[in-house]
TITORKOL-791118 format. One record per residue (C-alpha): z negated, x, y. Coordinates in steps of 0.5 Angstrom, whole numbers, plus 500, padded with zeros to 3 digits. Layout:
% residues N
ZXY ...
***
This chain:
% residues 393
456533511 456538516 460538522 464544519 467540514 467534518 472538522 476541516 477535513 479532521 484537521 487537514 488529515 492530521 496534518 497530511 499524516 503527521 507534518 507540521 503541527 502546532 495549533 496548540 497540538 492540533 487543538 489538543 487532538 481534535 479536543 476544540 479550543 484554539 480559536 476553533 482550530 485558528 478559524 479552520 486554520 484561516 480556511 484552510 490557508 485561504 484555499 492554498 492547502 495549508 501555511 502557517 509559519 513560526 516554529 523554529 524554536 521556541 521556548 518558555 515565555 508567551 507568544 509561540 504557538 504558530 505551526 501549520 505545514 501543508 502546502 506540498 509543493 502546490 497539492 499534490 495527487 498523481 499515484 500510479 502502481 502496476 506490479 507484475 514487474 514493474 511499473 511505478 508513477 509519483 506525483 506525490 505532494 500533500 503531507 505524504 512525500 514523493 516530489 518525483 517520480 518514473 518507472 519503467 519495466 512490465 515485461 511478463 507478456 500477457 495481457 498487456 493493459 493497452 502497454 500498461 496504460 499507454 506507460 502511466 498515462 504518459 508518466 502522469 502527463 509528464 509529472 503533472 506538466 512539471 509541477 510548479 506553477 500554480 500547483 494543483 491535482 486533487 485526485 488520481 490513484 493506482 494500485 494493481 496487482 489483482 482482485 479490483 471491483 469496488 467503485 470501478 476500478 475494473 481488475 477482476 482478476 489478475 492470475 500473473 498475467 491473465 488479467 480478467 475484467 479489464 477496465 483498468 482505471 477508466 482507461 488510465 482515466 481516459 488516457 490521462 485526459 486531466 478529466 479526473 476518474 483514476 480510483 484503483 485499489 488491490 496493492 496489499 490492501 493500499 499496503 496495509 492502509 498505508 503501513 497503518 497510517 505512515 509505516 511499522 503499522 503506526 498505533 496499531 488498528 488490528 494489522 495484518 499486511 502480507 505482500 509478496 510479489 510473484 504470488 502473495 496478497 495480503 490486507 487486514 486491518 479491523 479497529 483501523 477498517 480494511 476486512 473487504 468482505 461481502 464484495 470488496 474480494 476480501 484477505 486473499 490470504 495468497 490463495 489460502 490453503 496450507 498443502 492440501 495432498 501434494 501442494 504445488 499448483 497455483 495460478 488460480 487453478 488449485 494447489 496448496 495455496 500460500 502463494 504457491 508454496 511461498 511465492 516466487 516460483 517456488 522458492 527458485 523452484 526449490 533453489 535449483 534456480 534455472 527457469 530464466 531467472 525470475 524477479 525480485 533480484 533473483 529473489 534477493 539473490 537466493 536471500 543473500 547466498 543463504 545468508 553466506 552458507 549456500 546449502 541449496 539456498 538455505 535449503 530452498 529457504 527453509 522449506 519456504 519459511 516452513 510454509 509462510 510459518 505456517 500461514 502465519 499461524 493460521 493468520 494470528 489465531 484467526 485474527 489475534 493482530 496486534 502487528 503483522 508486516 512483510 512487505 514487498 518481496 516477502 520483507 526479503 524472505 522474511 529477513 531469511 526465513 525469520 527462525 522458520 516462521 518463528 518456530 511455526 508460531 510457537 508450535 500453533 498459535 494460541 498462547 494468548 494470540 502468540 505474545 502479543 503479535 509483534 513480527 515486523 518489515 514494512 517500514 515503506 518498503 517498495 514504497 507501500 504500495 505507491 504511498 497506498 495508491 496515493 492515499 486513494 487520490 487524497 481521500 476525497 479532498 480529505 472528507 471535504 476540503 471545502 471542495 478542492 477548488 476542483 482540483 486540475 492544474 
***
């Protein structure tokens, strides 16, 4: 790639991420003089992703510098996240921001990828018919709640509900019919690229990202690099072993692991919870009764929060983050189980890791995950804007 597209997607990039800049700003960051940013500017309006407007306000004496917005309305990419309860679809705008969405509810029932397709396809025609006119798709991406080969999107596996090999992002691809591949991500990394670029990761290239739904995953961030591994399988930190003589047993066929002793099951399990009650409400149901005194949901916290504290641990002495994040249904148990964790962290991790690790909760919330999946779809206009011409309307 030349240095000219390079800069291009360079500036283009600043501007999804952090809004409207002024071309002194811009010009500023990428370290060029101004006339280097008008000329990339003038490209960039002139294939319809960016505009520039005065600012405001203005002050001091001269000319105002003109700011460059990106064209949110008319690019857009469509982002789809299947979790084990839920499915999510936005079409979401360039700049970052949900223009609209649809979800509907994932019964548990098995291996369900016709449902799940059959769902989201019909979700993405919808958004993408009531788009503006004029408005262009540049790139289409999904989250799912399992192990996901690289370049595929195949779901390797996914334990909840008996996903293996299943071709997921080729048939979304084909059942969308926009002639776009569907680029597909395991939901805790998009969580934490997401976090890092828009969230409570911000500044901060060595995070940990822990994500609850019914199991745990997780997403670590190396110098701002996602830890994959030799294969893309990478951070299963869910499936990391805290128990090992009498740990509750885990989908995956072991016992012991973080997922089993922290995950949605047993923290019902340990609040008496009979068996029908499962999902995020009853998890906040749990949270919230501890919160007002209940002794069995206190209880059942605390046991939860000793686990998690001690995943923790092992996480911040490996790793030295500078940030951790709880999202998803883990920001619930976390705001719960805060002085349980805590506690683990002071009896085991290495002084010099232990101060400077900040614990934080996702800034995206139920978001994360979607904003993620949308970060797939922008990544190739991103790298070349020169391309985005081939973008569907």
């Amino acid at each position: 790639m030349t240095r000219h597209r390079t800069s291009l997607g360079t500036l283009l990039r600043h501007v999804h991420l952090d809004g409207p800049l002024s071309r002194t700003e811009l010009a500023e960051r990428m370290g060029v003089n101004r006339s280097t940013v008008l000329s990339l500017t003038a490209e960039l309006v002139a294939a319809g992703l960016v505009r520039e407007e005065h600012p405001a306000a203005t002050r001091g004496a001269g000319r105002p510098s003109l700011v460059v917005r990106p064209e949110s309305e008319r690019v857009y990419v469509l982002a789809f996240d299947v979790s084990v309860d839920r499915l999510d679809a936005a079409r979401v705008g360039l700049g970052g921001a949900i223009l609209e969405r649809r979800q509907a509810t994932r019964p548990r029932a098995g291996v369900d990828l016709d449902r799940v397709v059959s769902v989201l396809a019909g979700f993405g025609r919808e958004l993408h018919e009531a788009a503006s006119p004029g408005a262009v798709c540049v790139g289409v991406g999904a989250s799912y709640c399992g192990m996901i080969r690289p370049g595929d999107g195949t779901v390797r596996y996914g334990p909840d509900l008996g996903w293996v090999d299943q071709a997921f992002g080729a048939e979304l691809a084909r059942a969308l019919g926009l002639g776009q591949p569907v680029a597909v991500g395991n939901e805790a990394h998009l969580g934490a690229r997401a976090e890092y670029e828009r969230g409570a990761g911000r500044g901060e290239p060595n995070l940990i990202y822990l994500h609850g739904d019914v199991g745990v995953g997780g997403g670590i961030l190396v110098d701002g690099d996602l830890l994959g591994g030799e294969s893309g399988y990478g951070c299963e930190v869910g499936h990391m072993l805290v128990n090992p003589y009498q740990g509750r047993h885990c989908l995956c066929g072991s016992s012991g692991c973080l997922e089993a002793e922290v995950g949605e099951h047993a923290l019902l399990s340990a609040a008496g919870r009979s068996p029908d009650l499962f999902g995020r409400e009853a998890v906040r149901d749990v949270v919230r009764e501890a919160a007002e005194g209940n002794k069995e949901a206190t209880a059942a916290l605390s046991e939860i929060g000793d686990w998690l504290g001690i995943g923790v641990s092992n996480l911040i002495n490996l790793f030295n983050p500078g940030v951790l994040i709880f999202g998803g249904m883990l920001r619930e148990v976390y705001q719960g189980a805060a002085p349980h964790v805590a506690a683990r962290i002071a009896r085991h991790v290495l002084p010099v890791s232990r101060d400077r690790t900040q614990l934080r909760l996702s800034a995206l919330a139920d978001d994360a995950t979607l904003i993620g999946a949308a970060g797939l779809g922008f990544a190739a206009l991103l790298s070349d804007p020169s391309k985005s011409h081939g973008g569907t309307r």
